[in-house]
C-alpha positions in Angstrom: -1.8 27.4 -2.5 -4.7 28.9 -3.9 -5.3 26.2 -6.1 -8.9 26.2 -8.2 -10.1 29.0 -5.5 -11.5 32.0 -7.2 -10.5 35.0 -5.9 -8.0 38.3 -7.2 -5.0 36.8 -6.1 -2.3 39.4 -5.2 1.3 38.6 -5.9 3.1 36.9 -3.3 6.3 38.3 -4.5 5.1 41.9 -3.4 4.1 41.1 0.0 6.7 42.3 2.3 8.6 40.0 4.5 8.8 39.7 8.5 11.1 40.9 10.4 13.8 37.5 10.9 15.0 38.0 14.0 14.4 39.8 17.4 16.7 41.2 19.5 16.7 40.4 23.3 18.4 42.2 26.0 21.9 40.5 26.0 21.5 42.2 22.1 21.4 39.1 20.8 19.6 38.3 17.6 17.0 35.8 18.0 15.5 34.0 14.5 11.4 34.4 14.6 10.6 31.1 13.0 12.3 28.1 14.6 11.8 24.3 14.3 9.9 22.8 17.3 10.9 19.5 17.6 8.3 18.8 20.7 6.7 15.2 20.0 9.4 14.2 17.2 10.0 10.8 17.2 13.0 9.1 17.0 14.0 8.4 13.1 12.3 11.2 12.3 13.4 14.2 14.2 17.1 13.8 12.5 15.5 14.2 9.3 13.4 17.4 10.0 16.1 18.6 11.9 18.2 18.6 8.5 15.4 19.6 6.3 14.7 23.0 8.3 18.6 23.8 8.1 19.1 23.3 4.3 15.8 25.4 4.2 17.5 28.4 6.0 16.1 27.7 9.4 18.7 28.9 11.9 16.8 28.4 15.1 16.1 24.7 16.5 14.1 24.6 20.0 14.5 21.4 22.0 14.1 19.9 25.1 16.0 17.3 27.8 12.1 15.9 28.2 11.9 15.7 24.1 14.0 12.6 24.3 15.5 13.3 21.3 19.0 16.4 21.6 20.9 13.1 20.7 19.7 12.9 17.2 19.0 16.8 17.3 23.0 17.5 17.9 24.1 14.2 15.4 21.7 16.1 13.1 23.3 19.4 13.2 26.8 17.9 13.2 26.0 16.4 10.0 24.5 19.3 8.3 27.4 21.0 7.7 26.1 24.5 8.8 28.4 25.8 11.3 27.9 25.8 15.1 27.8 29.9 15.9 25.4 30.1 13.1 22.2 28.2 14.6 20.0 28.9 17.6 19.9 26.6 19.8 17.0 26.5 22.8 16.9 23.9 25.4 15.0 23.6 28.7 15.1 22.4 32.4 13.4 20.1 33.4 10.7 20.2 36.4 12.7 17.7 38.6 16.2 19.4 38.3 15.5 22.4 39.6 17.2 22.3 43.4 20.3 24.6 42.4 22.4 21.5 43.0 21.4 19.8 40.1 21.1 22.9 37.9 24.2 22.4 36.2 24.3 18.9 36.0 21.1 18.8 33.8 22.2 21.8 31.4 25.7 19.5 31.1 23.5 16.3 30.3 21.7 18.4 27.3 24.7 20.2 26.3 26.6 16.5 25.7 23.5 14.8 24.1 23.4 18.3 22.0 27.5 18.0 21.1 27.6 21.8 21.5 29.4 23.6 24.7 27.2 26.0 24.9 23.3 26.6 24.6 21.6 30.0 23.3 18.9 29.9 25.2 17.9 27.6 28.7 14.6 28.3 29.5 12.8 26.5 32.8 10.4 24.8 30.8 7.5 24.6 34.1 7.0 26.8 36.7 6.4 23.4 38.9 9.5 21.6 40.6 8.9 18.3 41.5 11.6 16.3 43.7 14.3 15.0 42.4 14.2 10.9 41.0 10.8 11.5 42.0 7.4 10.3 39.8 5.7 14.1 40.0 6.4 14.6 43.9 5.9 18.5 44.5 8.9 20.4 45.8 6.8 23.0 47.2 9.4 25.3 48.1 10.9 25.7 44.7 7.4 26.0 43.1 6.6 29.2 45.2 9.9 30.8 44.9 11.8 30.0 41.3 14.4 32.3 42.5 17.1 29.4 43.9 16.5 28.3 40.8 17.0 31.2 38.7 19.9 32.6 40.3 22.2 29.0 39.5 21.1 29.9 35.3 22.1 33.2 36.0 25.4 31.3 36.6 25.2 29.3 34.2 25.3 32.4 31.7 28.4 33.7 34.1 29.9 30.4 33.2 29.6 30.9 29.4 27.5 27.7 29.3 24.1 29.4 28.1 24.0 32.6 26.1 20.8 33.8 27.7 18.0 32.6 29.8 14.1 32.5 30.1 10.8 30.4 31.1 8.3 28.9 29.4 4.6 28.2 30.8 4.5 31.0 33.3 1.3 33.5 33.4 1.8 36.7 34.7 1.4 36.1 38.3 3.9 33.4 38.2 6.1 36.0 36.1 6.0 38.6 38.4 6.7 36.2 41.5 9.8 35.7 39.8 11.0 38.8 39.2 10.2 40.8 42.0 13.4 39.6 43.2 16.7 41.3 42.5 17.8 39.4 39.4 20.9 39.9 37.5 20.0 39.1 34.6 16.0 39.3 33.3 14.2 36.5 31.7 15.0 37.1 27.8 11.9 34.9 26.5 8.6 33.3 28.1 7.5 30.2 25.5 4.0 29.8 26.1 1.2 27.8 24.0 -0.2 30.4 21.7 -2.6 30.0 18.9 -5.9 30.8 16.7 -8.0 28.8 20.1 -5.5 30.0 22.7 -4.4 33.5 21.6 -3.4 34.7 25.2 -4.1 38.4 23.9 -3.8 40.1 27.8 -0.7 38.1 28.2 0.8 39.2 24.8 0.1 43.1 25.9 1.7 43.0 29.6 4.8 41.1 27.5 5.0 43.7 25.1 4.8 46.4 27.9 7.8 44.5 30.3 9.7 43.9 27.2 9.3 40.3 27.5 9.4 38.3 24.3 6.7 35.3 23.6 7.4 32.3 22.0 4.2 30.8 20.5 4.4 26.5 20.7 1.4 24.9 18.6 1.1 27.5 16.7 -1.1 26.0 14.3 -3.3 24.3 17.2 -2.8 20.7 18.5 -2.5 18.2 16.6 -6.5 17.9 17.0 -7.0 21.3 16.2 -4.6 21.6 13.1 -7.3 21.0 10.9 -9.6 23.2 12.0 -7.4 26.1 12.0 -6.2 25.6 8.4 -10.0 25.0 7.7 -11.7 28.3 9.0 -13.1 30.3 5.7 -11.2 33.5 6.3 -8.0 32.4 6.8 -8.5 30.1 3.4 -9.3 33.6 1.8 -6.8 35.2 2.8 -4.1 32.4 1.7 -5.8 32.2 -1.7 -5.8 35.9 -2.1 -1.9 36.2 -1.2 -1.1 33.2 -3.7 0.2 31.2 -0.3 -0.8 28.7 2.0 -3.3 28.9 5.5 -0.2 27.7 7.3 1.9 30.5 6.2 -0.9 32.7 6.7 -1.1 31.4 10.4 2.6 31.8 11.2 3.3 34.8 10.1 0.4 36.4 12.0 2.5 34.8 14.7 5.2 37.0 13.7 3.3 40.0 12.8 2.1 40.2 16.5 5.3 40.1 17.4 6.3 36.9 18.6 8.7 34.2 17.8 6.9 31.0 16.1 7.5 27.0 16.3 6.3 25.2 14.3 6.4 21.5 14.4 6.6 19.1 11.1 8.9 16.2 10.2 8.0 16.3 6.7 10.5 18.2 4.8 8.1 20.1 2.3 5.8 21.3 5.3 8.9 21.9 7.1 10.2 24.0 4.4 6.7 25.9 4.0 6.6 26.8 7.2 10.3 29.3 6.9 8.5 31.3 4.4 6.6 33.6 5.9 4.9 37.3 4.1 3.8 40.6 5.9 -0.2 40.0 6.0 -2.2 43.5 4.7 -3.5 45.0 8.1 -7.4 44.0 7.4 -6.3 40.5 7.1 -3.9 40.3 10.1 -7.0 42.4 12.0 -9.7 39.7 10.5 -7.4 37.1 12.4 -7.1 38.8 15.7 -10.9 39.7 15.3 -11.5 35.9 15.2 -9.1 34.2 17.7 -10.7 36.5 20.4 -14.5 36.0 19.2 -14.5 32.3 20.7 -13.6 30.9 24.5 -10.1 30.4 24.7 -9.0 27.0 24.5 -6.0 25.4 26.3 -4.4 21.8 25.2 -1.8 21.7 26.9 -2.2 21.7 30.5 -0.3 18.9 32.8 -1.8 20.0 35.9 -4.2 16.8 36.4 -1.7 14.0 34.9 0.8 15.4 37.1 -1.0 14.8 40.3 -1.3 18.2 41.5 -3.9 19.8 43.4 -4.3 23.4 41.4 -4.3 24.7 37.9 -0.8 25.4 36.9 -2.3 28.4 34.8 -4.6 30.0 37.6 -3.8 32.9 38.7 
């Protein structure tokens, strides 16, 4: 909070709320503030898990490559808050997608989960490596997603996933895939979005194709946490809306009109990070102004570690 700041604090309890959901072309209602559970350990993501429902999080977004949907579903089992009333997001992994294995991988998540049904699969790379393979390319799969696409668009036939997107695609690699005749259009695109990696051409072209962004390390990596709840501004503006510079981070998230996941296992930062304000326009504009004033900064890029011989991200 503001704490021994002096400023003319507004009050919080004026400042209008965010819009909670989003709607996506099945007309589903998507919740804009989910709980990221990328990099949760085991013995702690159980916990956080619990501590984001009983703080009125209804959106959860996993992962098979998270390692941890067993203690995620256990988690939600035990909660007590009923199935059809929480989002939850999964993803497929790089080496399952020949369309043969497609619905083997979504069943392995969906019985680690203990749900029969996800709300959202999204490919979670646009690389496919070989099956059982240690990061061998499958080149053909890589160029053209489609194979792949088509066996979730069955998936949703089969009532196993509620809707379907990517995750880590730039708008080249977007377009590639939909320039084929699909039934169904990608509902989301989860992408790394933050203060140092804002994406702002990528956010506009989404807007415009009615594509909806989900924003992973939203407050930075865990190197650049700090520095994002550090920068002057965004400390004034928390202190002069009586909340905190991680609320004042995530719900610019929101305000520019994507969906937000955040990542904490400890249950008060968990539950700060729900509540999230409508910032006045100068301050949301102050923000913008300043994520696109510096180079952008990617942390999250695989391309060397997996062995490959181009940028995942060029165009």
């Amino acid at each position: 909070m503001c704490g021994s700041c002096k400023c003319s604090q507004r009050n919080s309890s004026t400042i209008s709320k965010l819009p909670s959901h989003y709607t996506l072309p099945s007309g589903d209602q998507i919740p804009s503030v989910a709980l990221g559970v990328w990099q949760a350990s085991k013995g702690e993501v159980g916990a956080a898990v619990k501590a984001a429902l009983k703080s009125g999080y209804r959106h959860i977004d996993d992962a098979w490559a998270y390692h941890n949907e067993e203690e995620v579903g256990q988690a939600i089992r035990e909660s007590a808050v009923p199935r059809d009333q929480i989002w939850i997001t999964s993803k497929l992994w790089n080496t399952f997608h020949a369309p043969e294995d497609v619905e083997s991988a979504l069943d392995d998540s969906l019985t680690k989960l203990g749900t029969d049904y996800l709300d959202l699969y999204l490919i979670h790379w646009p690389i496919a490596f070989k099956k059982d393979s240690n990061n061998v390319l499958e080149e053909s799969l890589t160029s053209d997603p489609y194979p792949t696409w088509q066996k979730l668009e069955e998936m949703v036939e089969k009532g196993k996933v509620r809707n379907i997107g990517i995750s880590n695609f730039n708008i080249p690699r977007i377009k590639n895939l939909t320039a084929n005749p699909l039934k169904i259009q990608p509902a989301v695109n989860q992408v790394e979005l933050n203060f140092w990696n804002p994406q702002p051409e990528l956010l506009k072209w989404s807007k415009e194709n009615n594509l909806l962004l989900e924003s992973y390390s939203p407050l930075g990596s865990n190197k650049q946490v700090g520095n994002t709840l550090s920068i002057p501004e965004v400390k004034d503006i928390a202190c002069e809306l009586g909340i905190t510079a991680a609320q004042v981070i995530i719900s610019w998230h929101v305000q520019r009109g994507t969906i937000v996941l955040p990542k904490s296992v400890t249950p008060s930062r968990v539950e700060e990070n729900y509540h999230i304000f409508e910032l006045p326009q100068d301050a949301f504009d102050t923000i913008e102004r300043l994520a696109a004033a510096h180079p952008p900064k990617r942390v999250v890029n695989p391309s060397k570690s997996w062995g490959l011989n181009f940028d995942i991200f060029d165009d």
